[in-house]
C-alpha positions in Angstrom: 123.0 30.7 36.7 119.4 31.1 36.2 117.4 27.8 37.7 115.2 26.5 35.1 111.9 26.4 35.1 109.5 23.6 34.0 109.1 23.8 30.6 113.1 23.9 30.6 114.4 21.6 27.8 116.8 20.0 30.7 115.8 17.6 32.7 114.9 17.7 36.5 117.1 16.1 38.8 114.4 13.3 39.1 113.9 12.9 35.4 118.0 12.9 35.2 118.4 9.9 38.0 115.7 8.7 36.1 117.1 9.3 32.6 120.5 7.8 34.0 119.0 4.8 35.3 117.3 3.8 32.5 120.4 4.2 30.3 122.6 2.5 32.5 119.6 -0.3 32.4 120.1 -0.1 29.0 123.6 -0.1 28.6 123.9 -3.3 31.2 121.0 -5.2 29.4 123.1 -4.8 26.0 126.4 -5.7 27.9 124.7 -8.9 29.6 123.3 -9.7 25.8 127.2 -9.2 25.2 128.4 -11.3 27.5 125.9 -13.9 27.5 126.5 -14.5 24.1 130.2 -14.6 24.5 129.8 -17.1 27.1 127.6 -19.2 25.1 130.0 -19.2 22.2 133.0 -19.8 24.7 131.0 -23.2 25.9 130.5 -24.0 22.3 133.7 -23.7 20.9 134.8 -25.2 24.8 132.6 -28.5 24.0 133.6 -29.2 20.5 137.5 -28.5 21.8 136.6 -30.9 24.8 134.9 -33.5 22.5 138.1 -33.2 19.9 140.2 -33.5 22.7 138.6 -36.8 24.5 138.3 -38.2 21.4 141.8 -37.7 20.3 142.8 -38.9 23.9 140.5 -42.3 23.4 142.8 -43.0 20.3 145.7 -42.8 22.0 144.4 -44.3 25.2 143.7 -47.2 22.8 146.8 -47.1 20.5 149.2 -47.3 23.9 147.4 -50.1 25.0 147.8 -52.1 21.7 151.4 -51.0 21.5 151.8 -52.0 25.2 150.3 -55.6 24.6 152.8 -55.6 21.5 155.8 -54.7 23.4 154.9 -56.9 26.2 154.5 -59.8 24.2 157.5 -59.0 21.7 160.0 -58.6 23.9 161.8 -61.1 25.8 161.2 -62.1 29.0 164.8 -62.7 30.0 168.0 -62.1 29.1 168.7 -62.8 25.6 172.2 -64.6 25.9 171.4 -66.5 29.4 168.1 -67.9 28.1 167.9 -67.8 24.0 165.3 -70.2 23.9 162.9 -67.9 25.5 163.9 -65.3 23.2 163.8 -66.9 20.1 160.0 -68.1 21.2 157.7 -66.2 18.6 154.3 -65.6 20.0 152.9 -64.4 16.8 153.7 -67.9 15.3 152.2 -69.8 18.0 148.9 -67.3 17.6 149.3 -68.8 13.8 148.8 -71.8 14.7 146.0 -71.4 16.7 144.3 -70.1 13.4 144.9 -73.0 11.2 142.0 -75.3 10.8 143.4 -79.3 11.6 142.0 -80.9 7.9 142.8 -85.0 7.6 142.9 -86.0 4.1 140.0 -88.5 4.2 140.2 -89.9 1.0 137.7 -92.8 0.0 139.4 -95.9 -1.0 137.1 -98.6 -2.7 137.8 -102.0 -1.0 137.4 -105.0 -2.8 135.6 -108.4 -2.2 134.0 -108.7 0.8 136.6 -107.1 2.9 137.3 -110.6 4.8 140.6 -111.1 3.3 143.6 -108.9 3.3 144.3 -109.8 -0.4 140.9 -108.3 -1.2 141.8 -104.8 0.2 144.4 -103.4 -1.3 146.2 -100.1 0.3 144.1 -98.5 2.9 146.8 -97.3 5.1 145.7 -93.6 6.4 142.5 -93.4 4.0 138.5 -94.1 4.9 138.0 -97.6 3.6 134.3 -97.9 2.0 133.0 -101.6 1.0 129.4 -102.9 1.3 127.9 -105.1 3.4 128.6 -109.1 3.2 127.2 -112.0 4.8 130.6 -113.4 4.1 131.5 -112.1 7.2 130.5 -109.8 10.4 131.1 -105.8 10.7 133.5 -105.9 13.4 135.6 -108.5 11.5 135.9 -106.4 8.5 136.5 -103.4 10.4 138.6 -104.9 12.5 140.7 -105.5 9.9 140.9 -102.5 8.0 142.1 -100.9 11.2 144.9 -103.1 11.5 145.6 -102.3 7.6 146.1 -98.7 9.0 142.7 -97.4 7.6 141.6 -94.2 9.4 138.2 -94.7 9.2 135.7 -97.3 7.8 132.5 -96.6 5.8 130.1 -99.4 5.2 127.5 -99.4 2.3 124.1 -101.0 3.1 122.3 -103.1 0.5 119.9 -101.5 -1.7 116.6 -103.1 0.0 117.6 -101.1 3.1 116.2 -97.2 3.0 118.4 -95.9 6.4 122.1 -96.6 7.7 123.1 -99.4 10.1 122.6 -98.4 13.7 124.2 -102.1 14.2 126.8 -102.1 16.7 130.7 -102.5 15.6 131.9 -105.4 18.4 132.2 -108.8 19.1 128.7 -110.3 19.6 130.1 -112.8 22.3 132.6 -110.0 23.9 134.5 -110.5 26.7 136.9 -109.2 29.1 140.7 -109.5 26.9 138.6 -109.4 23.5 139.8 -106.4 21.5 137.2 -103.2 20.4 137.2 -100.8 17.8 139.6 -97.7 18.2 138.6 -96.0 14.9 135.0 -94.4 13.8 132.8 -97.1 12.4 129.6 -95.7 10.1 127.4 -96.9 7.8 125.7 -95.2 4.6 122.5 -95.9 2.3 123.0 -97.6 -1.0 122.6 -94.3 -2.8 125.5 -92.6 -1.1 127.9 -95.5 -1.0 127.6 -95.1 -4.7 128.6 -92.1 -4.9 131.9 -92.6 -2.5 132.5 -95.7 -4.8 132.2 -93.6 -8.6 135.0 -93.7 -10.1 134.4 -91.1 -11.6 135.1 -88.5 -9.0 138.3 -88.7 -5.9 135.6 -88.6 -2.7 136.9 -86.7 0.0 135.5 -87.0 3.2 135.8 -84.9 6.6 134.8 -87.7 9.4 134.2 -86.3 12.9 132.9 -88.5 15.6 132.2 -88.2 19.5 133.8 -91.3 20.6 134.8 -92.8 24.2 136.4 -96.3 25.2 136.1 -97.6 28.3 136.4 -100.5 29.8 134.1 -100.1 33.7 133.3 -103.1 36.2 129.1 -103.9 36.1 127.7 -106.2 38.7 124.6 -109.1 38.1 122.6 -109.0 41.1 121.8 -112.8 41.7 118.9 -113.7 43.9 119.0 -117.7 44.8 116.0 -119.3 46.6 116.4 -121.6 49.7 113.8 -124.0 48.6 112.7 -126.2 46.2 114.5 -128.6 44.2 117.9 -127.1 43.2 118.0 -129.8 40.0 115.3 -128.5 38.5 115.8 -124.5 39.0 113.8 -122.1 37.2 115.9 -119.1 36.6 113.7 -115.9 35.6 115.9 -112.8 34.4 115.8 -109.5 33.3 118.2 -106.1 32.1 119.0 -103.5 34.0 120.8 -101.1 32.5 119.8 -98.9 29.6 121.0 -96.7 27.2 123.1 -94.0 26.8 120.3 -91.8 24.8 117.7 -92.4 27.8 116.5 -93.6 31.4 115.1 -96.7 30.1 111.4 -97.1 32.3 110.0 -99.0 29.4 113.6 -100.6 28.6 113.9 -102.2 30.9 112.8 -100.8 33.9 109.4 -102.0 33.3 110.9 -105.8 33.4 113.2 -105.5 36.4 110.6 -103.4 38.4 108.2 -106.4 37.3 110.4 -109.1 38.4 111.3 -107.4 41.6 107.9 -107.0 42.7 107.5 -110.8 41.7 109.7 -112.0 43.9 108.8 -109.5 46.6 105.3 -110.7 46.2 105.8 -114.5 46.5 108.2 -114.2 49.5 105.2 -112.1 51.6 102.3 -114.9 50.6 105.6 -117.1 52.0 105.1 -119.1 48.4 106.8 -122.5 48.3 108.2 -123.8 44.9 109.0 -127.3 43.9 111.6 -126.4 42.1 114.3 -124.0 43.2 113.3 -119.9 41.6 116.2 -118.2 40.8 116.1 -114.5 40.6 118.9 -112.5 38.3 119.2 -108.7 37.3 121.6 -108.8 34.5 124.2 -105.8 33.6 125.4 -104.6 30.2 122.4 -105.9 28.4 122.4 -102.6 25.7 126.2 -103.4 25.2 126.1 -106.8 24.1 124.2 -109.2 26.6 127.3 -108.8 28.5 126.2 -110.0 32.3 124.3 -112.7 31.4 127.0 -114.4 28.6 129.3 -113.8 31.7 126.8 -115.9 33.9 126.5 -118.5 31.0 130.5 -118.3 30.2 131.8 -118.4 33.8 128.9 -121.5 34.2 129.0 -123.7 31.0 132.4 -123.0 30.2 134.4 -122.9 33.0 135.5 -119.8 32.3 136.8 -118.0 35.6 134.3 -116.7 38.1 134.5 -112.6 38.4 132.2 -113.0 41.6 134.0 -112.9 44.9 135.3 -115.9 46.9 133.0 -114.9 49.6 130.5 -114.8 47.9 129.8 -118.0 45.4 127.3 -118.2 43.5 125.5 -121.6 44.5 124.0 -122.4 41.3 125.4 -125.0 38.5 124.9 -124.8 35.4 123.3 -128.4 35.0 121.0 -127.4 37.7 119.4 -125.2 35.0 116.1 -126.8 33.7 114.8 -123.1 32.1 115.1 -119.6 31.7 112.3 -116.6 31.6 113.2 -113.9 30.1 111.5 -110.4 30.4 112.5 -107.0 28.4 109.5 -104.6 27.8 106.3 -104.9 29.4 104.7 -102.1 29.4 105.3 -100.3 25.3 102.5 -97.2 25.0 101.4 -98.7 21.7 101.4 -102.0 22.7 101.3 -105.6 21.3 101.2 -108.6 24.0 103.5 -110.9 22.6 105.6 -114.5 23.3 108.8 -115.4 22.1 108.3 -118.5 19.7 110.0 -121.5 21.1 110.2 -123.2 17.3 113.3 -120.4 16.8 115.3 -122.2 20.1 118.7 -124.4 19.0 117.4 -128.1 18.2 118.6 -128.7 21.8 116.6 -126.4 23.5 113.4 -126.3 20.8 111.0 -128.9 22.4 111.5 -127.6 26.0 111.2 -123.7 24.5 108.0 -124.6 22.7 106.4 -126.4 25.9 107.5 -122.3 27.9 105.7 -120.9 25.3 102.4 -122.7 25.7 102.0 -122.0 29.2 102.3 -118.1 28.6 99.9 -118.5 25.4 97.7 -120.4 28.2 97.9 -116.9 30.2 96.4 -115.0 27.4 93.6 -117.8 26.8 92.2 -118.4 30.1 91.8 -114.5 30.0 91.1 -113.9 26.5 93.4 -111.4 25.5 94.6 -111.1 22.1 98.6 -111.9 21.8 100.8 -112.8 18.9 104.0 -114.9 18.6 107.4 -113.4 18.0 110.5 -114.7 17.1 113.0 -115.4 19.3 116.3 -115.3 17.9 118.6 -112.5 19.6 118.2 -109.2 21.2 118.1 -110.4 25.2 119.6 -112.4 27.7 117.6 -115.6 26.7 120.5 -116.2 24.3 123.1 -117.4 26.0 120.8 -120.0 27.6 119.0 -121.1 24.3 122.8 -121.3 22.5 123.8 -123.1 25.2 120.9 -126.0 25.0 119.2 -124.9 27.7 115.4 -123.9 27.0 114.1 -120.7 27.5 110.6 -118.3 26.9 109.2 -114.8 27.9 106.4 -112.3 26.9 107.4 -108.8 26.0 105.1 -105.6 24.8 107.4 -104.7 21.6 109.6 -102.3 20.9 110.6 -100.2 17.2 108.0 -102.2 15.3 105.3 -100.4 13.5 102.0 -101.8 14.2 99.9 -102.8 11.3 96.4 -101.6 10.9 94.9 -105.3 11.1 97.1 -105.5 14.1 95.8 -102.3 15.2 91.9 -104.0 15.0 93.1 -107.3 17.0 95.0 -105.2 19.6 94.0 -101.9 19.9 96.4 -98.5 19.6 97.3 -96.9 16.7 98.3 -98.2 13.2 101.9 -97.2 11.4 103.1 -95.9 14.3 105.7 -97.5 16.2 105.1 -99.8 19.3 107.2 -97.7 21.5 108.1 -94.2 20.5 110.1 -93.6 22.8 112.4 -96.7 22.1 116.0 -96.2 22.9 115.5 -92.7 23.4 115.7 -89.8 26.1 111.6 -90.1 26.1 111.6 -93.5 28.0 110.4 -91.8 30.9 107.3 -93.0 33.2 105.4 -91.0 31.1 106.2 -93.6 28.1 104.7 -96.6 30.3 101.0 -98.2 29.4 99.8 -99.2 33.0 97.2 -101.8 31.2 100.5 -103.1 29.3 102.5 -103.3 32.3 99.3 -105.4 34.2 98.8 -107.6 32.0 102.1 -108.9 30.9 103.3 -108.9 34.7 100.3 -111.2 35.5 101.6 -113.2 32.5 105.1 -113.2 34.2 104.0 -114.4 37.9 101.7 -117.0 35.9 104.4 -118.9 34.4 107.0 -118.6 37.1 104.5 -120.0 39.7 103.3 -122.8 37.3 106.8 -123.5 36.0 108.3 -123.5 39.9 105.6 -125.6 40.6 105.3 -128.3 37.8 106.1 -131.9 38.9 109.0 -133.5 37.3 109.9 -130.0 35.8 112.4 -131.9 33.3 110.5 -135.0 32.2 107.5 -132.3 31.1 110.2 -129.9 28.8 111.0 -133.4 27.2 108.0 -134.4 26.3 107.5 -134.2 22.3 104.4 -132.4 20.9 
């Protein structure tokens, strides 16, 4: 065979490697395209297959679980014929009841009269009694009553003149250990809805729900007795020390026990020497009744068996009494200095009450602050002394009461805005106490248990008529 020459139409053996390469590029570049879009279309169809597939595997991950759960809880957990009880438990009933709401028919039952005599009442057995308030006689005694008539719950209706409910509490002012309590919820409604639970127009229906405790817990009086003086004339000076429930109580009453404790700390170091015997008592349960010092008075003038230890008498007598001083608040934000009003004492203990009061309203003179009487009729631990002849006094800064505006011009502060805030609430904090308060109605304290302990025949000047 002839070779070719250049201008051949065939190809060199260069320009054929050449020629061969480049179709074999070209031939592999459309392969790869080939095969990379096979691949991509495998992964594709591979991850929607692989999402299908976990998804369907999720269900039924899900589904044998619940089933599982089902069986498990279905089937019994013993042998049917050796322990049938177990078998015939269903746990799909109890899960029914678990679901089903506990709804007391509280149905409103209108009760007659002043709700002092059974006759009056009529059937309250298992309903909510509602009947309106009545001087004819006390909250607990109604209630009381209707509780032992089988009444679920009581509702009492204040009078009109009053525009918010009762905060009164439901007990026996004069309570003591063996006295019963209240064991079913006690509330109190304005005017405008106790009409509407009385209409006869409509069957009321009411859902009561209340946060209730009972206890009955041991508190202690912390008695301080002095060594010296005359113990025939002794000049007992008290004050609370519990609070609340709502608060911490450094107005109520911390400010009066921190005061009397500093007054009796005080006269010990100047080594002090009364003429007649001081007495010093920090009484308990004062927010629950006056409880600790109606014990003191109850276990004294009655009689009544001493809770104190044998070990540890008590060597006072309750004719050795000639006074008490009483002191609960001294130091309100808002203040108003005020004394109690001796006039408002039991005829027995008026005269000597009314000579207590001048000294303090001597206090406030020599010094020329402003101050204003104030009754003195409940409220603190001067009652069991007054109610039991002996006479009694104290200054106190105030409490609930909203302060007027002339009141506000005599005694500084702010006008229609309560004399403590904070009153029976979790706000009694130090940051609720007025410091100028808190001076000046100590210094009122100290004045009149150093003149009273001091006061020549202590007795014969209580007696003395104005």
């Amino acid at each position: 065979m002839p070779e070719p020459d250049a201008s051949s139409p065939l190809l060199s053996s260069s320009n054929i490697s050449s020629n061969i390469s480049s179709n074999i590029s070209r031939d592999g570049e459309r392969e790869l395209h080939s095969f990379a879009g096979q691949r991509a279309g495998i992964s594709a169809w591979w991850r929607s297959r692989s999402r299908d597939a976990l998804s369907l595997l999720t269900v039924l991950l899900f589904l044998g679980i619940g089933l599982g759960i089902w069986v498990y809880g279905t089937l019994p957990t013993s042998d049917q014929d050796e322990h049938p009880h177990e078998y015939a438990l269903s746990t799909g009933r109890i899960r029914e009841h678990l679901t089903r709401r506990n709804i007391t028919n509280a149905k409103a039952v209108a009760v007659g009269g002043n709700g002092c005599v059974a006759d009056n009442v009529g059937n309250v057995a298992g309903k909510v009694a509602v009947l309106r308030e009545s001087s004819g006689c006390s909250i607990f005694e109604s209630a009381y009553m209707l509780e032992n008539l089988g009444a679920k719950a009581v509702v009492f209706v204040r009078l009109p003149r009053f525009k918010s409910p009762s905060t009164a509490r439901v007990r026996i002012t004069d309570w003591k250990e063996g006295d019963p309590l209240m064991s079913i919820p006690v509330l109190s409604v304005t005017s405008s809805v106790g009409q509407l639970l009385l209409s006869t127009e409509i069957a009321a229906q009411l859902n009561i729900e209340t946060d209730t405790s009972i206890d009955i817990v041991k508190t202690f009086n912390v008695i301080c007795v002095g060594r010296t003086g005359d113990s025939s004339s002794t000049v007992l000076v008290g004050s609370h020390l519990d609070s609340v429930a709502a608060g911490p109580g450094i107005n109520d009453n911390g400010s009066g026990s921190a005061s009397t404790l500093e007054i009796h700390l005080t006269l010990s170091r100047i080594e002090f020497k009364p003429r007649n015997r001081l007495v010093f008592a920090w009484w308990s349960a004062e927010e629950d009744g006056l409880l600790g010092s109606r014990h003191f008075a109850r276990a004294l003038a009655h009689g009544w068996k001493n809770r104190w230890s044998d070990d540890e008498p008590v060597d006072v007598r309750w004719e050795d009494i000639a006074l008490n001083l009483n002191f609960d608040m001294l130091a309100s934000p808002n203040y108003i200095a005020q004394v109690h009003n001796g006039t408002d004492a039991p005829e027995n203990a008026r005269t000597g009450s009314r000579h207590i009061q001048r000294v303090f309203e001597d206090f406030f003179g020599r010094h020329n602050y402003p101050h204003q009487v104030t009754d003195m009729l409940a409220g603190s631990d001067f009652v069991p002394f007054i109610d039991n002849g002996i006479p009694a006094g104290g200054v106190l800064t105030g409490a609930s009461e909203i302060k007027s505006i002339e009141e506000r011009r005599t005694h500084g502060g702010l006008a229609d805005a309560a004399l403590d805030t904070c009153y029976h609430r979790d706000c009694d904090t130090l940051l609720n106490i007025n410091i100028d308060a808190l001076g000046k109605m100590s210094k009122a304290a100290m004045y009149a248990i150093s003149t009273l302990s001091r006061m020549p025949n202590l007795r014969d000047e209580l007696a003395k008529e104005f």
